[in-house]
BAKE-113628 format. One record per residue (C-alpha): residue number from 1; x, y, z; residue in one letter. Coordinates in nm, 4 decimals. Layout:
<atoms>
@n NUM; u X; v Y; w Z; res A;
...
</atoms>
This chain:
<atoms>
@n 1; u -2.2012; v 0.2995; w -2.2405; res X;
@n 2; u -2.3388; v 0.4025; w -1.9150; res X;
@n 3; u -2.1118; v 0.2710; w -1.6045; res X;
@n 4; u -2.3578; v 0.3352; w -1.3264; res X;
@n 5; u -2.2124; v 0.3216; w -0.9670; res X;
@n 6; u -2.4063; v 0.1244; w -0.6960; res X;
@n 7; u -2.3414; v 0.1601; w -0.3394; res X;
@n 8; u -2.1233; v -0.0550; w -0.1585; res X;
@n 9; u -2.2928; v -0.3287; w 0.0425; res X;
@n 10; u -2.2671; v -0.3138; w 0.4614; res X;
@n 11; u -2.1767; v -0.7111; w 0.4152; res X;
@n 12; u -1.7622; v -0.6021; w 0.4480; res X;
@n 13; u -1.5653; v -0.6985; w 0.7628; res X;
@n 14; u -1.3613; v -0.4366; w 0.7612; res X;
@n 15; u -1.0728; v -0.5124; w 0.9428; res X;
@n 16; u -1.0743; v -0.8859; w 0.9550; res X;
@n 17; u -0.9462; v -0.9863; w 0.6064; res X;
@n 18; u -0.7162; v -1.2213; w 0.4935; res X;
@n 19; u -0.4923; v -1.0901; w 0.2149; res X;
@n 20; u -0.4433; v -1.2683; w -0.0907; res X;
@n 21; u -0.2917; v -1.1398; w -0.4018; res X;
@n 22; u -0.1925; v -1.2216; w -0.7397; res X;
@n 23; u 0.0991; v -1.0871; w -0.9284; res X;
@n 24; u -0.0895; v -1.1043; w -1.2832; res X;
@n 25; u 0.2236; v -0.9642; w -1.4692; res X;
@n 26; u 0.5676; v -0.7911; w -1.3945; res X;
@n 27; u 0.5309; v -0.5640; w -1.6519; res X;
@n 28; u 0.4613; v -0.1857; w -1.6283; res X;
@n 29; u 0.4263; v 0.1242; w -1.8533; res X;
@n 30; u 0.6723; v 0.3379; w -1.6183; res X;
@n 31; u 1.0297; v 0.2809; w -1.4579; res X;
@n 32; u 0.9910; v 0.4675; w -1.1527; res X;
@n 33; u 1.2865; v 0.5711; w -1.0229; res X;
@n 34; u 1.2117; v 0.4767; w -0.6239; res X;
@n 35; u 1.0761; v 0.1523; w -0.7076; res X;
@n 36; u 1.1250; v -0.1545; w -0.5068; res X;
@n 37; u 1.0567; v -0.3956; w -0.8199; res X;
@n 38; u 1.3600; v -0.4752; w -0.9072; res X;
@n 39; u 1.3151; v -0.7065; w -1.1981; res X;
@n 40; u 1.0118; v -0.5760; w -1.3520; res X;
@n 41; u 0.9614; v -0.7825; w -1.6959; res X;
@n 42; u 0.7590; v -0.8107; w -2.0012; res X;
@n 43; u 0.7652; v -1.2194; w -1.9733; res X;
@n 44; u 0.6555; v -1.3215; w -1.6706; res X;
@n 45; u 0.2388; v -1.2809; w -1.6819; res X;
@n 46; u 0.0062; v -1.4927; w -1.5299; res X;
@n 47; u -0.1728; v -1.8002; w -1.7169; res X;
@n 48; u -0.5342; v -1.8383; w -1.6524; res X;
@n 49; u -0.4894; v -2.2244; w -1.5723; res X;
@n 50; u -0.2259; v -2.0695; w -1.3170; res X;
@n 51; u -0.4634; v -1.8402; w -1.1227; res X;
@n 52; u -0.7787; v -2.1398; w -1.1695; res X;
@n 53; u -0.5938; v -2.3661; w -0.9742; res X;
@n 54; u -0.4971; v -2.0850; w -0.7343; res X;
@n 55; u -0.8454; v -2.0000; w -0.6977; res X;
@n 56; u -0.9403; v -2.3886; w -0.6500; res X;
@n 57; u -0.6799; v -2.4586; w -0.3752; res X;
@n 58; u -0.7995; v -2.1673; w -0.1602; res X;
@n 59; u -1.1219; v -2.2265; w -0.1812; res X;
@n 60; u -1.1034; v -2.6118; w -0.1549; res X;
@n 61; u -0.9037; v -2.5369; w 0.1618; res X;
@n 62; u -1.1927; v -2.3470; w 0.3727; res X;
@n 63; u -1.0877; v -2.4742; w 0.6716; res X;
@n 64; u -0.7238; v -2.3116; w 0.6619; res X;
@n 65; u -0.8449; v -1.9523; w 0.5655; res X;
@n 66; u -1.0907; v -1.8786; w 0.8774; res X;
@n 67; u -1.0478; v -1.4930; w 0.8478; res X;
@n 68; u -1.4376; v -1.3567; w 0.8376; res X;
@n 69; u -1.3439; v -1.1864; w 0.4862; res X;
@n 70; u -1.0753; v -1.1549; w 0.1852; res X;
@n 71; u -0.8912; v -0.9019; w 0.0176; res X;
@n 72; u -0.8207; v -1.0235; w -0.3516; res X;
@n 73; u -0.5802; v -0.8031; w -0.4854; res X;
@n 74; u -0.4388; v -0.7697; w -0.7840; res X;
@n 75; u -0.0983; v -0.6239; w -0.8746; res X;
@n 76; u 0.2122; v -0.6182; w -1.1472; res X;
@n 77; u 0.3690; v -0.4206; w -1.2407; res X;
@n 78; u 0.1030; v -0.2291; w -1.3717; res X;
@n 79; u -0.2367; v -0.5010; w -1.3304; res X;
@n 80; u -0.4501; v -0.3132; w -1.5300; res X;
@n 81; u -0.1799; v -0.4391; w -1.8441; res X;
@n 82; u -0.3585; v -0.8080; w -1.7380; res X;
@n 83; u -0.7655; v -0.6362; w -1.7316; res X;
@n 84; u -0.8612; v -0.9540; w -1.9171; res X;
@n 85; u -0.7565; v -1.2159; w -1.7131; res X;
@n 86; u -0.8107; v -1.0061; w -1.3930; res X;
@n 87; u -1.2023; v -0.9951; w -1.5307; res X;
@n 88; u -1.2049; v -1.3870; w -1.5650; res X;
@n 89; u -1.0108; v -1.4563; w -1.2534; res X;
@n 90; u -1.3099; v -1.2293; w -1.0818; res X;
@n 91; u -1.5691; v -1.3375; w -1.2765; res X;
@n 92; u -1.4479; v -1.7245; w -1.1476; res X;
@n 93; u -1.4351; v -1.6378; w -0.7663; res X;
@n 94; u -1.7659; v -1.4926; w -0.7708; res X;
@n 95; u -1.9174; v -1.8197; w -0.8989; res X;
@n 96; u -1.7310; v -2.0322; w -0.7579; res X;
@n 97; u -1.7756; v -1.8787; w -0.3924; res X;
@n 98; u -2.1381; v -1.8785; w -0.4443; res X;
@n 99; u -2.1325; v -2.2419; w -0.5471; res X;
@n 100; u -1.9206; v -2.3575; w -0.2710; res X;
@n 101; u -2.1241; v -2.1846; w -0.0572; res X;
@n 102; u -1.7880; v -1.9939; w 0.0876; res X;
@n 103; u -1.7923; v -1.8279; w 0.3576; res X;
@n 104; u -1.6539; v -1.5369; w 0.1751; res X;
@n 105; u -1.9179; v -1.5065; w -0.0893; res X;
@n 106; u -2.0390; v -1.1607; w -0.0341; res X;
@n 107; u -1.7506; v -1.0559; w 0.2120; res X;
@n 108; u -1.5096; v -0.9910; w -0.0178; res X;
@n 109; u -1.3484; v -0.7080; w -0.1996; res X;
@n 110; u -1.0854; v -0.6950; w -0.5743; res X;
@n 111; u -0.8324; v -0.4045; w -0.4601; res X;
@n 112; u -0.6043; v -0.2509; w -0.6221; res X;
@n 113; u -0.2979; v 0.0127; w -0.6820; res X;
@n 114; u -0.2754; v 0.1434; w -1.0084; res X;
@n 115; u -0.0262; v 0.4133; w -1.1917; res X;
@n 116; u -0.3820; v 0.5336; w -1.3878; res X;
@n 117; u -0.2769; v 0.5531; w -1.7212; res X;
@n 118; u -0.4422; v 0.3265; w -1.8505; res X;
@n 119; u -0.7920; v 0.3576; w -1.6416; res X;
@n 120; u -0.9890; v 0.5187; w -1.9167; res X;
@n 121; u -0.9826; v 0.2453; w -2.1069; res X;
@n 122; u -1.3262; v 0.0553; w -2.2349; res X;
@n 123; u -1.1794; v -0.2957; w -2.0837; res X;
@n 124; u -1.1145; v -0.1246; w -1.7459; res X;
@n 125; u -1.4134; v 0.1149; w -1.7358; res X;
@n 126; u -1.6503; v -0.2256; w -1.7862; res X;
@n 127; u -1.4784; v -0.4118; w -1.5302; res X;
@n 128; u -1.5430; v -0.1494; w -1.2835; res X;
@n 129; u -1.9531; v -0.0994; w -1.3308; res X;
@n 130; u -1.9090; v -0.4750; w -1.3292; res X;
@n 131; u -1.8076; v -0.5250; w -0.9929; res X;
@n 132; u -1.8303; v -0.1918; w -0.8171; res X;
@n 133; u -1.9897; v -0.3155; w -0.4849; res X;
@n 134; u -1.6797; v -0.5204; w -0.3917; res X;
@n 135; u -1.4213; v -0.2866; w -0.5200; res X;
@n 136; u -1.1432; v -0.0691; w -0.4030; res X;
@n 137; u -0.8929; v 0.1062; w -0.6262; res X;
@n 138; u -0.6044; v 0.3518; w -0.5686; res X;
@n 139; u -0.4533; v 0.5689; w -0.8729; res X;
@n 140; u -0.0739; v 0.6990; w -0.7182; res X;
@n 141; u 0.0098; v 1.0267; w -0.7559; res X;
@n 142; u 0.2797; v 1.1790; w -0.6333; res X;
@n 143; u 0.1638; v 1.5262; w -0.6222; res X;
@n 144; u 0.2295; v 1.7845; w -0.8429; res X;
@n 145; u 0.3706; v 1.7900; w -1.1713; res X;
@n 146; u 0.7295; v 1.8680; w -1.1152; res X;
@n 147; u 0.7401; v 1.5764; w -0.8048; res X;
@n 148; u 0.5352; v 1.3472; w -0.9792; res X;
@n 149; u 0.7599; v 1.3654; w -1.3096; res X;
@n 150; u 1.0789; v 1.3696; w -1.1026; res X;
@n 151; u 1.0292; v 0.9470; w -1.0459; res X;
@n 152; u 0.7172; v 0.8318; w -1.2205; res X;
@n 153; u 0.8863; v 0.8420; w -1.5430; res X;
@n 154; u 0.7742; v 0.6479; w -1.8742; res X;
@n 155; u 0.9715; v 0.3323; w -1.9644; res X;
@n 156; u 1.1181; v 0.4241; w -2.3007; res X;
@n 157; u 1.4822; v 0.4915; w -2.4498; res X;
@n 158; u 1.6385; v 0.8351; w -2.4471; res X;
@n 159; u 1.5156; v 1.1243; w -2.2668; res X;
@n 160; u 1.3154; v 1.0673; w -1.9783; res X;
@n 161; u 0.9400; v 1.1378; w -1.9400; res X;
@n 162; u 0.7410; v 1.1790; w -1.7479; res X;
@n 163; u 0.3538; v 1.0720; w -1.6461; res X;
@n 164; u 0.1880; v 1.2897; w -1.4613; res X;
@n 165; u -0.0401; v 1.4509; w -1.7845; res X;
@n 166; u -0.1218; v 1.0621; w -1.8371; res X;
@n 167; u -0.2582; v 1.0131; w -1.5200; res X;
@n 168; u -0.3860; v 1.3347; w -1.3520; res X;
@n 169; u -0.6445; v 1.2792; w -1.6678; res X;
@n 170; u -0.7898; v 1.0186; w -1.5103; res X;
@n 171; u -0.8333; v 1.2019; w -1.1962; res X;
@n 172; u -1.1756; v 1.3503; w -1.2240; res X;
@n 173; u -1.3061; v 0.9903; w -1.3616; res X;
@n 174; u -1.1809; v 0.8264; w -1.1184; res X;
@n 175; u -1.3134; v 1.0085; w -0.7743; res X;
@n 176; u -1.6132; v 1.0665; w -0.9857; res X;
@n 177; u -1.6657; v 0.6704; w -0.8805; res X;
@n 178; u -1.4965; v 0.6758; w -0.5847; res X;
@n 179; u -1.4910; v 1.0019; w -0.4134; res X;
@n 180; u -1.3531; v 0.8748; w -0.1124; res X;
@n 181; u -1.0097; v 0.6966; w -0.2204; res X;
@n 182; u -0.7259; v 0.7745; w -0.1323; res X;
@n 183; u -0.3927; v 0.8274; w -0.3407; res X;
@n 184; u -0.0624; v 0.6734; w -0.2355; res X;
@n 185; u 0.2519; v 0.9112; w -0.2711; res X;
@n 186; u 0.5941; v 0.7965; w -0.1916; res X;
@n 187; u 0.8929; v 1.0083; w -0.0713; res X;
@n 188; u 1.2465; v 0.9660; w -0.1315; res X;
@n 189; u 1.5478; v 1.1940; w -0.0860; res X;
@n 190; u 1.5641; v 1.4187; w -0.4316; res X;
@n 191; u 1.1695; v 1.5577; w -0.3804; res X;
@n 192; u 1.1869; v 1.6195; w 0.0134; res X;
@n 193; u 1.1385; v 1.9908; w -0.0930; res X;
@n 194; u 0.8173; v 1.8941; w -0.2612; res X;
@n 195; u 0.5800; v 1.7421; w -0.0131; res X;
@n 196; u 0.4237; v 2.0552; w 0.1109; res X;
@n 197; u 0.2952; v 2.1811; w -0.2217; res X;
@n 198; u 0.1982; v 1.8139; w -0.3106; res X;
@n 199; u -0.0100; v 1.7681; w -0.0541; res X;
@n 200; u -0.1871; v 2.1149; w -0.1185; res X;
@n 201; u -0.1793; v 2.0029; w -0.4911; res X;
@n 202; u -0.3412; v 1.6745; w -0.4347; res X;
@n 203; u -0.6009; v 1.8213; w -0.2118; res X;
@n 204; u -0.7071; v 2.0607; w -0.5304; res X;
@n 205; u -0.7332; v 1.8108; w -0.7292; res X;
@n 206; u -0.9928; v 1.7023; w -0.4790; res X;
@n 207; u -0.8492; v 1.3736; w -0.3300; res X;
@n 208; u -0.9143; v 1.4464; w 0.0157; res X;
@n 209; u -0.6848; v 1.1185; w 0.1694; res X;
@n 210; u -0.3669; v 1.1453; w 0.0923; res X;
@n 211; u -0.1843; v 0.8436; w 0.2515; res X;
@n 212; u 0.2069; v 0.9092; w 0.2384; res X;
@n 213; u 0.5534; v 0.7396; w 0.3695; res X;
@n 214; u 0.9000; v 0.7667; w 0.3132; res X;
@n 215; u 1.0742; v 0.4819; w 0.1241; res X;
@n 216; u 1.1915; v 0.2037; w 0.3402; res X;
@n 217; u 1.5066; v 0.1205; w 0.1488; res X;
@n 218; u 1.8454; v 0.3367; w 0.2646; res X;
@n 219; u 1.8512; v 0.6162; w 0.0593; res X;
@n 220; u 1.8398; v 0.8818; w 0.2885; res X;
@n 221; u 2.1240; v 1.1545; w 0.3017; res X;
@n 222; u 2.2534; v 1.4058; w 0.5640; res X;
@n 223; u 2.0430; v 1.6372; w 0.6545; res X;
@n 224; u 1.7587; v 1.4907; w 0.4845; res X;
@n 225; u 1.5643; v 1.4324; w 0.8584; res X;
@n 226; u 1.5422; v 1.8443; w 0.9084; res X;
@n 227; u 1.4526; v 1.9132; w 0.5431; res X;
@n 228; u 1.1814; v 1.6267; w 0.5830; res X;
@n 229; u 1.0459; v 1.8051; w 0.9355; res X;
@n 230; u 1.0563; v 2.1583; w 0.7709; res X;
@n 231; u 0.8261; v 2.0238; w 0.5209; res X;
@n 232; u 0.5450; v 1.8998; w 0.7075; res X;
@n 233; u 0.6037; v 2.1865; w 0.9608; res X;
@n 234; u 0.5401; v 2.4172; w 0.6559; res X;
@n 235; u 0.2480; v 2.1809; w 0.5554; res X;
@n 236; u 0.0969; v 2.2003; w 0.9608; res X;
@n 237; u 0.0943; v 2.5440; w 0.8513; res X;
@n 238; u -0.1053; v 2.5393; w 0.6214; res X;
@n 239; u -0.3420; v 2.2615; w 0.6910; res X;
@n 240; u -0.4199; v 2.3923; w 1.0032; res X;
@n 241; u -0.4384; v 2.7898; w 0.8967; res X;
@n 242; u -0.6161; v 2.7564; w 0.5907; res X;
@n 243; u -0.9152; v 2.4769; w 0.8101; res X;
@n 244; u -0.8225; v 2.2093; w 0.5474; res X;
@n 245; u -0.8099; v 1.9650; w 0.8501; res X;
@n 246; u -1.2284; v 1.9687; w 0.8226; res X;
@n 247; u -1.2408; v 1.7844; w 0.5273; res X;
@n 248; u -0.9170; v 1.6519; w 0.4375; res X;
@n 249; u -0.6545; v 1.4016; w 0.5637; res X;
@n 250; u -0.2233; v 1.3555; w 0.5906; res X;
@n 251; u -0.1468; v 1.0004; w 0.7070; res X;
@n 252; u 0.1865; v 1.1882; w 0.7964; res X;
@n 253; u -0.0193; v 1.3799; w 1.0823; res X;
@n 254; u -0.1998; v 1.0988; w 1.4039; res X;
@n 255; u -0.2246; v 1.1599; w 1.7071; res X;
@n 256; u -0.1249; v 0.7675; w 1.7560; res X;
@n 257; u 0.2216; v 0.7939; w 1.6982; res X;
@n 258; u 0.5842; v 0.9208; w 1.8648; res X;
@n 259; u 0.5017; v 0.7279; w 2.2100; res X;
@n 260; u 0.6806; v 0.5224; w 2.3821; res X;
@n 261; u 0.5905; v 0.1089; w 2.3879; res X;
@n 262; u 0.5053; v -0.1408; w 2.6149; res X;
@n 263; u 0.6913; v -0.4756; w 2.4635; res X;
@n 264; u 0.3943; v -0.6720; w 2.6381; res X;
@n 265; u 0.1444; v -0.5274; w 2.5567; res X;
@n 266; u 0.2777; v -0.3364; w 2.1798; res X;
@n 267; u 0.4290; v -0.6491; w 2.0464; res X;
@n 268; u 0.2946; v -0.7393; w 1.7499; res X;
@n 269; u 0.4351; v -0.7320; w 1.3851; res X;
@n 270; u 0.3834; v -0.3905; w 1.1813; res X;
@n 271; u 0.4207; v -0.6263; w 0.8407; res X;
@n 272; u 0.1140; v -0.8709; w 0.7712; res X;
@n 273; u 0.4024; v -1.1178; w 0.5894; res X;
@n 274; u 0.2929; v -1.4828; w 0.6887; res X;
@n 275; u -0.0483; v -1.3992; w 0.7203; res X;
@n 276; u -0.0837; v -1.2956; w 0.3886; res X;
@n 277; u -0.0437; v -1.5109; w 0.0634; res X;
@n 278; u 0.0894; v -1.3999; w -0.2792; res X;
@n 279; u 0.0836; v -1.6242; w -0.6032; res X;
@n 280; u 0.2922; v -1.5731; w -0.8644; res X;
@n 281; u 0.2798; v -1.6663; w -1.2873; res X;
@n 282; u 0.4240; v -1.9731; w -1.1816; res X;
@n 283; u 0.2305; v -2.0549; w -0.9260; res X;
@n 284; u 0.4150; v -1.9964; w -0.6582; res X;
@n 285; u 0.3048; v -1.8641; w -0.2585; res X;
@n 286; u 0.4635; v -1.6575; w -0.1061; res X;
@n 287; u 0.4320; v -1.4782; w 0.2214; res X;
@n 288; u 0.3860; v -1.1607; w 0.0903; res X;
@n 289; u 0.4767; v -1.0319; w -0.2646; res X;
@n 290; u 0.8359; v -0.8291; w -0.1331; res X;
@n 291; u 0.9594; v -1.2256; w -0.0827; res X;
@n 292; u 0.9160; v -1.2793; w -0.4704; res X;
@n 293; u 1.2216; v -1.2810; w -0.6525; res X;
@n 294; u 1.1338; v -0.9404; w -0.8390; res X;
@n 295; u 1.1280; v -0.7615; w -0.5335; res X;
@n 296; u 1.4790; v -0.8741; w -0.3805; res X;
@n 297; u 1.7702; v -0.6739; w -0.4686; res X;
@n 298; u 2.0262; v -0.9086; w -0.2442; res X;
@n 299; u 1.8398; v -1.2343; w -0.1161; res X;
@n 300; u 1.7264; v -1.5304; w -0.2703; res X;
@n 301; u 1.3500; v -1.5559; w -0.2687; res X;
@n 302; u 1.1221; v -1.7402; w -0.0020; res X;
@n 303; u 0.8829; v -1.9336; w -0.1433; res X;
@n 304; u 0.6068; v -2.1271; w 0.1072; res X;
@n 305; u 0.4402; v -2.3874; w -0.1439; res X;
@n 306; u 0.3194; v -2.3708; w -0.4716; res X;
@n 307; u -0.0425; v -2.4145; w -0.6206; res X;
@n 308; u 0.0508; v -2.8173; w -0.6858; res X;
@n 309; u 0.1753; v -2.8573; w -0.2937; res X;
@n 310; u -0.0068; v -2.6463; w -0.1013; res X;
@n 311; u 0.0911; v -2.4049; w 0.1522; res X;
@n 312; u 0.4736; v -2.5532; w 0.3379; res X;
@n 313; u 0.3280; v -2.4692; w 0.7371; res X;
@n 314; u 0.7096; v -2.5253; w 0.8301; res X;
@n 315; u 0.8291; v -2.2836; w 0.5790; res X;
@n 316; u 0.5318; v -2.0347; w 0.6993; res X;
@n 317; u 0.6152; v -2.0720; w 1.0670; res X;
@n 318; u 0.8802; v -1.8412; w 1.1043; res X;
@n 319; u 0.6542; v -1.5702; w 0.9591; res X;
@n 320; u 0.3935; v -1.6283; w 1.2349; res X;
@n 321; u 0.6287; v -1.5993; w 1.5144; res X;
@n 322; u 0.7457; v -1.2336; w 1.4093; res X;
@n 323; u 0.6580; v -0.9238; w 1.6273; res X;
@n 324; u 0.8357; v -0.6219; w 1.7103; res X;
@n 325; u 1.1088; v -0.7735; w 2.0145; res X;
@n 326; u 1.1729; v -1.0439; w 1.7922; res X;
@n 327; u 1.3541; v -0.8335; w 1.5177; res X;
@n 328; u 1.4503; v -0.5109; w 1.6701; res X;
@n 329; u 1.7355; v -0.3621; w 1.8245; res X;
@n 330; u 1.7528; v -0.3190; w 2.1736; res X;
@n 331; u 1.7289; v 0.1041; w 2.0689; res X;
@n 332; u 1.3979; v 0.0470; w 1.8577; res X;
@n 333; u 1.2486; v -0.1220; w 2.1720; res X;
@n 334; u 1.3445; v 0.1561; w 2.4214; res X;
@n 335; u 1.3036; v 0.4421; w 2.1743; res X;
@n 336; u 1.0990; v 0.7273; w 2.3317; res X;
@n 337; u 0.9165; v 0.7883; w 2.0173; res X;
@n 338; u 0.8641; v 0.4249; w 1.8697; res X;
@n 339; u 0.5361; v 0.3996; w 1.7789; res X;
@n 340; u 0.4311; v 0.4712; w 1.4535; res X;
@n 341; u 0.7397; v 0.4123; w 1.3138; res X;
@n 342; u 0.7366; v 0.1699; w 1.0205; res X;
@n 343; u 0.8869; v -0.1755; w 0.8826; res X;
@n 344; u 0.8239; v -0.3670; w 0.5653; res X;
@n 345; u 0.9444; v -0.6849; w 0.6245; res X;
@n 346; u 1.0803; v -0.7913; w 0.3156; res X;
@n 347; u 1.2964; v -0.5187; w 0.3294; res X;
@n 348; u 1.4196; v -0.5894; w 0.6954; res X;
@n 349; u 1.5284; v -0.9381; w 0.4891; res X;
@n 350; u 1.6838; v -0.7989; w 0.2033; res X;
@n 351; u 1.8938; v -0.5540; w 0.3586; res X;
@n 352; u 1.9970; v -0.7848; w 0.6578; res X;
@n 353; u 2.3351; v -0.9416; w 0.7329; res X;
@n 354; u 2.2322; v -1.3124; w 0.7054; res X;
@n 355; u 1.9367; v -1.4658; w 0.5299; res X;
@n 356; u 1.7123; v -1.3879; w 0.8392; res X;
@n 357; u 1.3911; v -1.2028; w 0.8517; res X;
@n 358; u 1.4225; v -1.1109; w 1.2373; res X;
@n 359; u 1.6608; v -0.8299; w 1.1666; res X;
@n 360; u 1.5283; v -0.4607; w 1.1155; res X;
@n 361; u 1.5874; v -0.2695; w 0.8872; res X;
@n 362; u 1.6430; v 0.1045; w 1.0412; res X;
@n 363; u 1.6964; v 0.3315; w 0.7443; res X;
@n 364; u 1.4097; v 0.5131; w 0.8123; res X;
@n 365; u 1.4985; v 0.5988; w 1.1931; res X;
@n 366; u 1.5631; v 0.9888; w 1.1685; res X;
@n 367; u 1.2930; v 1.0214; w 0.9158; res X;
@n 368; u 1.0521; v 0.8811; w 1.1409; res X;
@n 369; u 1.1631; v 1.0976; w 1.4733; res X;
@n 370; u 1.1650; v 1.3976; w 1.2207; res X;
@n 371; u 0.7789; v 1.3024; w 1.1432; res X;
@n 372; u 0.7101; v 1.2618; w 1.4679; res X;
@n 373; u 0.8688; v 1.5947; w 1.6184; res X;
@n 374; u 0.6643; v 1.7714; w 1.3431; res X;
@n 375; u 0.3189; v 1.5563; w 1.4143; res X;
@n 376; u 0.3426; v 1.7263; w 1.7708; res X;
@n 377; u 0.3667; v 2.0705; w 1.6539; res X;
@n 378; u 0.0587; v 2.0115; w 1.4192; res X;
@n 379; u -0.1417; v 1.8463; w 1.6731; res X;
@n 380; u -0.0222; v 2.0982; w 1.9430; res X;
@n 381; u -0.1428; v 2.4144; w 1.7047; res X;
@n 382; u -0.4245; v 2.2369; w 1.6009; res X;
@n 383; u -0.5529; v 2.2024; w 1.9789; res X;
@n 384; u -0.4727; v 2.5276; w 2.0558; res X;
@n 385; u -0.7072; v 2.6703; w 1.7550; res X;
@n 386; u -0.9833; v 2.4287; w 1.8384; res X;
@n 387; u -0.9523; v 2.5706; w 2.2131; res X;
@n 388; u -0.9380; v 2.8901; w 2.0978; res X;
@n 389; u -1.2530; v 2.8496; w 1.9186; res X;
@n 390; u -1.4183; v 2.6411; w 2.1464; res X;
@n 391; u -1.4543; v 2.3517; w 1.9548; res X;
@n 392; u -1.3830; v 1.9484; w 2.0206; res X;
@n 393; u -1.0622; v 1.7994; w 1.8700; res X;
@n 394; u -1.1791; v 1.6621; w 1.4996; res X;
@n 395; u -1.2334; v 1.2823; w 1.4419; res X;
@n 396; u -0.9558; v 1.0835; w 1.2899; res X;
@n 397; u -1.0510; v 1.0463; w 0.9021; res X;
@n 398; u -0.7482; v 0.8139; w 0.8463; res X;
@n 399; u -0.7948; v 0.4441; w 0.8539; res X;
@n 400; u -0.4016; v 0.3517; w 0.9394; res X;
@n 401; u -0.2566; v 0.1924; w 0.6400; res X;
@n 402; u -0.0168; v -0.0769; w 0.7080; res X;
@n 403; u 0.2494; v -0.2793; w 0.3894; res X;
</atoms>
């Protein structure tokens, strides 16, 4: 079978999408130990009449979705599991955009995060020469072997396994056909002494964007913060000394963050919740997929309509009306070093007092001052080579990535 790769079109509005995304099952091949998921299943998939209607109340709706272009993506669980009805639902919003005329049709792109096991596979490998000019996909791996295989560990009884053989397989395959994705890899407090040789690993396997973060959840022990900083001290080292900055990228490393900022003018909401829409097997919207009940370890789930209803405005409004001042502390707000530093906002609900999403979570505070005290020593060495060497400071290859 030959699964020739076009070029993607110049059509994309990159940066003016709405996001819309369909949990096609809760089911995955691994239990990963730092996963926010909480009640992963084998029951709960997605009917196709489910995702139809879905697809018909968006699109009969123009008028309420004005954003120049759409993300639809797809995620479980593992949403490769559901490659057959993903291929239908796709198949279905191609035609029907076209025959509605949509504004979308040809702005569009199917996205998606996937462990990789299972990207090989005939089913998958068809759907992607299939609809290669509107597609983005992310494998995660979590560096090398021993880190990788520390969480990402198969779902079976007995003796845990791990997947990194399963899905570092796929590696080659998959930058073959898109040489410029990037991998997601996730941090918690057991592989802190991993991320430096990770990152190296990662970049010899030839993945040259490496997008990274810490897990927002609070996990974090003492002492973690300095272990963290060594790390990507260690990792400054060698970026920098060995010229891997030319040609490779660390979303841990930008010059944008550790400032202070202006609650006038910096005030707007890290998390896209509200303005985003997730549907679930039942058909239910959401305003982002960490407000489904499988992703709340405490609350109660929001739910803002359903596929029979429509989208609940009053039960959406609260989400619009979020930005930083909102839901911070007072210490956030003034913090010398605040931005950059990170929020996902179904976790700022889950782990709050009340049932209220304008408290912030800030489990992640020393980790993020620890990232930013070592982001100014790379960027400070880094300038002082280029100077050196008489050369301008590099371009930012990093497109910031944002839950």
């Amino acid at each position: 079978m030959d699964y020739s790769i076009k070029e993607t079109p110049e059509s994309w509005q990159e940066g003016m999408a709405k996001n819309i995304t369909f949990i096609v099952t809760k089911d995955c091949q691994l239990a990963c130990k730092y996963c926010y998921l909480v009640g992963k299943n084998t029951k709960e998939r997605m009917p196709w009449e489910v995702a139809r209607q879905a697809i018909d109340y968006i699109l009969d709706h123009e008028q309420d979705f004005p954003e120049e272009s759409v993300i639809w993506d797809f995620i479980g669980g593992e949403p490769f599991l559901e490659i057959d009805l993903i291929d239908r639902i796709c198949d279905y919003l191609k035609t029907e955009m076209f025959r509605r005329n949509h504004h979308w049709f040809d702005s569009y792109r199917f996205s998606f995060s996937t462990n990789g096991i299972n990207y090989h596979e005939e089913k998958v490998q068809r759907f992607i020469a299939k609809n290669r000019e509107h597609l983005s996909i992310g494998i995660t791996i979590d560096g090398t072997e021993r880190k990788h295989d520390m969480n990402r560990i198969w779902k079976v009884d007995g003796a845990e396994r791990g997947s990194y053989a399963d899905v570092v397989r796929n590696i080659p395959l998959w930058l073959s056909q898109f040489p410029d994705a990037g991998t997601k890899v996730t941090i918690s407090s057991l592989d802190l002494p991993y991320i430096k040789e990770s990152v190296l690993h990662l970049y010899a396997l030839g993945i040259k964007e490496v997008n990274i973060n810490v897990v927002f959840e609070d996990v974090w022990q003492s002492g973690d913060d300095r272990l963290f900083e060594d790390q990507l001290m260690s990792l400054a080292d060698a970026i920098i000394d060995n010229d891997l900055y030319r040609h490779y990228a660390c979303s841990f490393f930008s010059e944008d963050i550790g400032k202070p900022m202006d609650s006038k003018t910096d005030n707007g909401n890290w998390c896209g919740a509200g303005r985003m829409l997730a549907i679930d097997a039942a058909g239910d919207f959401y305003p982002c997929t960490r407000f489904a009940q499988y992703s709340l370890r405490e609350k109660k789930a929001i739910k803002i309509g359903n596929i029979h209803d429509g989208i609940n405005q009053n039960r959406l409004r609260p989400f619009l009306t979020l930005d930083r001042c909102t839901q911070s502390p007072q210490e956030c707000i003034d913090c010398e070093m605040a931005s950059g530093c990170a929020w996902c906002q179904g976790e700022n609900y889950d782990a709050a007092e009340t049932s209220t999403v304008y408290q912030r979570a800030t489990a992640i505070c020393k980790m993020h001052k620890a990232r930013v005290r070592a982001n100014n020593y790379y960027w400070n060495k880094l300038f002082r080579k280029l100077e050196q060497m008489g050369e301008e400071r590099p371009q930012s290859k990093l497109t910031t990535v944002k839950c």
